[in-house]
Structures are given as structure tokens and as C-alpha cells.
C-alpha positions, 0 to 999 in steps of 0.5 A: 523491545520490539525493534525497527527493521530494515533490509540485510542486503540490497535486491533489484527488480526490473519491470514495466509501470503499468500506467506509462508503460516504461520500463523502470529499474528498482534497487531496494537498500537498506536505511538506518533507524528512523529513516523511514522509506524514502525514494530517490528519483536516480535518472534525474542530473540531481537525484531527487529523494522523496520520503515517503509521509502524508504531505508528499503525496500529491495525486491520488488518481488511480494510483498514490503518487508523492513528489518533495513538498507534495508539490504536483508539478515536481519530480515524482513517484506514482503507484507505490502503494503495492511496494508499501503493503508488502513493506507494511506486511514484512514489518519493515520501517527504513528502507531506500527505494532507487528508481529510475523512472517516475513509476513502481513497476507493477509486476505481477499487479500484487505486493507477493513479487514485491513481498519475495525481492524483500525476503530474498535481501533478508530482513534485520532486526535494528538497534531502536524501538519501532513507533506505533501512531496510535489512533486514539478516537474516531475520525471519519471522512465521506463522500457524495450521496446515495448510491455515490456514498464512499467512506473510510474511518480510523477507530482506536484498537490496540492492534491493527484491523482493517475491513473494507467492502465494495460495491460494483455494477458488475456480475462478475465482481459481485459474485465474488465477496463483497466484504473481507476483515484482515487482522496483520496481527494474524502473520497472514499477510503474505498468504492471505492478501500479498497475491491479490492482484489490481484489476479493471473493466474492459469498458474503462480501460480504453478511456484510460488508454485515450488518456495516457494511462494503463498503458502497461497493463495486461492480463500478465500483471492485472485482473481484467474483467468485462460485462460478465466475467473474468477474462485471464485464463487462469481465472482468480487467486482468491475467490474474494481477489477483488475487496483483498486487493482493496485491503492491500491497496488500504494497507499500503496507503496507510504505510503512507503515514510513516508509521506502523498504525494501531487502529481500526481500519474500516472502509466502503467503496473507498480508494487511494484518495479517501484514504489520503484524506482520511490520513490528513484528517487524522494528523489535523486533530493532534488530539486524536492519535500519538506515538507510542514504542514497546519496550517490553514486547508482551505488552505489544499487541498479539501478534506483533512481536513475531509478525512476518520474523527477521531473518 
């Protein structure tokens, strides 16, 4: 059987968010089957828990933000995806997020941070078969026009793929790759998209900073690029960092769903928004997707059984 997985023992990161700036407090702990992953908001006089699924998520504005109920004016938890990619990438599906702040410090800007806290607390294999929403025909979403156009599309496959390409008005972001097709069959994860860090454009980021946000950010936790180049000395990680950062924000994006998926991710220009859209659309058509388990694992796809083992 191919089973659920959570964490051995629990782990603690400290950092910084990279929108408000604030020191914030993590405690990874392990959850029991069919939790799923759930964030608890510990600095509030009643702490609140938040389970990670579609509708909790209530803002997707450079970041994917969830609060109870999806409610926007509710206490919440912004920039999780790193910590669900990295989640997604290690196969683990229950686990309890206690923070103590309304953000997931971002580190060094990639899930590889993230990716080391949950090996060091040790992954365990449990005692339920693991579910799979699998997508069972094409659904797509889009948005504006010509050069505005940004779409994302789910397609049935058995397995997980996601391919995503980007487009910016950039020199230095367009010669790197444009285009990048990972398989999370492959057990690459952690040494092909994990490193992949956030990245921004000098002529942005002091509007952001007028209106409250990267108030954290630095060259220490993102790449940071203005008219022509990369500014960080140390340069890229990946010569294609940029559209892998997009297929790890994609990966934990779609670990929003609550489930691993099998399908045919496919992505241009697309971002948190169009992903939870795309999500949304999903789970609208019932007749588009459905849950499925492995109980023998060789009818698993390939590579899954032994992607990223339990130790």
C-alpha cells in the first residue's frame, strides 16, 4: 500500500516574512492520518487553526494567503506555498504548522530550507493509504488578451507533470530558460527545483515597499534584478532559476487542494491567483476529477512508491 506520511518528530525554524518584515516562529509537528496540513495561528488569545484546502484561501496577491472559512478579514497565513512545495516534494500529507505570526518566513527565498527542517525531524511512513485527486478530463482557465494572456491547465495523466513558461520584458530574465517540464515521479525534487529561489525587479520593489509589502526582502532570501542583470554576487543557482521558482510556487499551489494530484500540470505566465482559479474550477465539475488510493503499489505511477523515502 502506498501509505500517508507525516513527520517522526517536530523541528522549529525561525526567520523573517518577507512581506511584513517580522520575525515569525515555526514549529513543524507531526498530525495523524488524514489530517492533512493545518496551521495554527499560536500568538492569537485563542489560537486559531487554519487547514490548508481551496476555500481557505482568501488572497492570492504575490503570495497565497488562507485564513478559517476563506474569510479575508479573518486571522490568516500568507506565503505558504514554499513550505507546501517542499511538503509536496517529500510526499508528506499530515502535518501541524504552529506559527506565531500572520506569515511563513522566507528564508533563504526556496523550499531547500524548508526541504532540510523536514528531513532533519525525520519522515514516517503511516498506518493509511495515501489519496490521489485525480484529474480526469481537461479543465483550463485564462486570462486577458495578447500580450496580457496568462493561462494554467489541469490534464489527466497518471502521474504528476507540470510544465510552466514565462515570459518577461527583461534581458536578464530572458536569457536565462524560458521553459522548464519537471516530473515529481522523477525523486528530483530536492536537487532540481527545491533551490530555486523567489525573485524581483528593482523598478518594483520600491512600490511594493510604499505599499507595505517585501518589507523583508534582500538579496539574502531573493533574487534581485534590475534593467540588465542579476544583481546578487553569487549570481544564479540554476541557469533556468527563474521558471523553476514558478514550477515550485505551481507545485505548492496545487498542494493547496489537499491532496497529492495525478495530472498534467501546464502553465504560461500564470501565478498564485490563476492557480487557485484553476483549483476552484476543478473541484466545480465533479465530474472532472475523483479520489483514488494504491493498494498495491506497483499499479502506483512510476516513481512514486519511492519518491523522496521515509526515514
Amino acid at each position: 500500500m502506498l501509505q500517508q506520511r507525516t513527520l517522526k518528530s517536530l523541528t522549529r525554524a525561525v526567520g523573517v516574512g518577507i512581506h511584513s518584515g517580522q520575525r515569525v516562529e515555526l514549529t513543524l509537528r507531526p498530525a495523524a492520518p488524514d489530517t492533512g496540513i493545518v496551521f495554527r495561528r499560536v500568538d492569537l488569545n485563542t489560537p486559531v487553526d487554519i487547514p490548508v484546502r481551496t476555500d481557505t484561501v482568501c488572497d492570492t496577491r504575490m503570495a497565497t494567503t488562507i485564513s478559517p472559512n476563506g474569510d479575508p478579514g479573518g486571522p490568516k497565513v500568507q506565503t505558504i506555498e514554499h513550505l507546501l512545495s517542499a511538503c509536496a516534494g517529500l510526499g508528506l500529507d499530515n502535518l501541524y504548522v504552529d506559527i506565531n505570526a500572520d506569515e511563513v518566513p522566507i528564508l533563504d527565498g526556496s523550499a531547500a530550507s524548508f526541504v532540510y527542517l523536514l528531513q532533519s525531524a525525520g519522515i514516517e511512513l503511516q498506518k493509511a493509504a495515501k489519496k490521489f485527486l485525480r484529474v480526469k478530463k481537461t479543465v483550463e482557465v485564462r486570462q486577458g488578451e495578447g500580450k496580457r494572456l496568462m493561462w494554467a491547465r489541469l490534464a489527466p495523466h497518471h502521474g504528476y507533470t507540470l510544465s510552466f513558461e514565462i515570459e518577461f520584458d527583461n534581458p536578464a530574465v530572458s536569457a536565462t530558460g524560458q521553459q522548464y517540464v519537471f516530473d515529481m515521479g522523477s525523486g528530483q525534487y530536492k536537487r532540481e527545483i527545491a533551490r530555486a529561489r523567489t525573485f524581483g525587479m528593482t523598478s518594483d520593489i520600491e512600490l511594493m515597499r510604499s505599499r507595505g509589502l517585501t518589507l523583508g526582502g534582500s538579496m539574502d532570501n531573493a533574487i534581485v534584478v534590475d534593467d540588465y542583470r542579476v544583481l546578487n554576487a553569487d549570481g544564479l543557482r540554476y541557469d533556468d532559476e527563474f521558471v523553476k521558482h514558478k514550477i515550485l510556487d505551481a507545485i505548492g499551489d496545487m498542494q493547496v487542494v489537499g491532496h497529492p494530484l495525478l495530472a498534467a500540470y501546464t502553465s504560461f505566465k500564470g501565478g498564485h491567483a490563476l492557480n487557485n482559479k484553476l483549483l476552484r474550477a476543478l473541484l466545480a465539475d465533479e465530474t472532472a476529477y475523483d479520489y483514488v488510493t494504491f493498494e498495491d503499489e506497483t499499479k502506483a505511477p512510476q516513481g512514486f512508491a519511492k519518491l523522496a523515502p521515509a526515514w
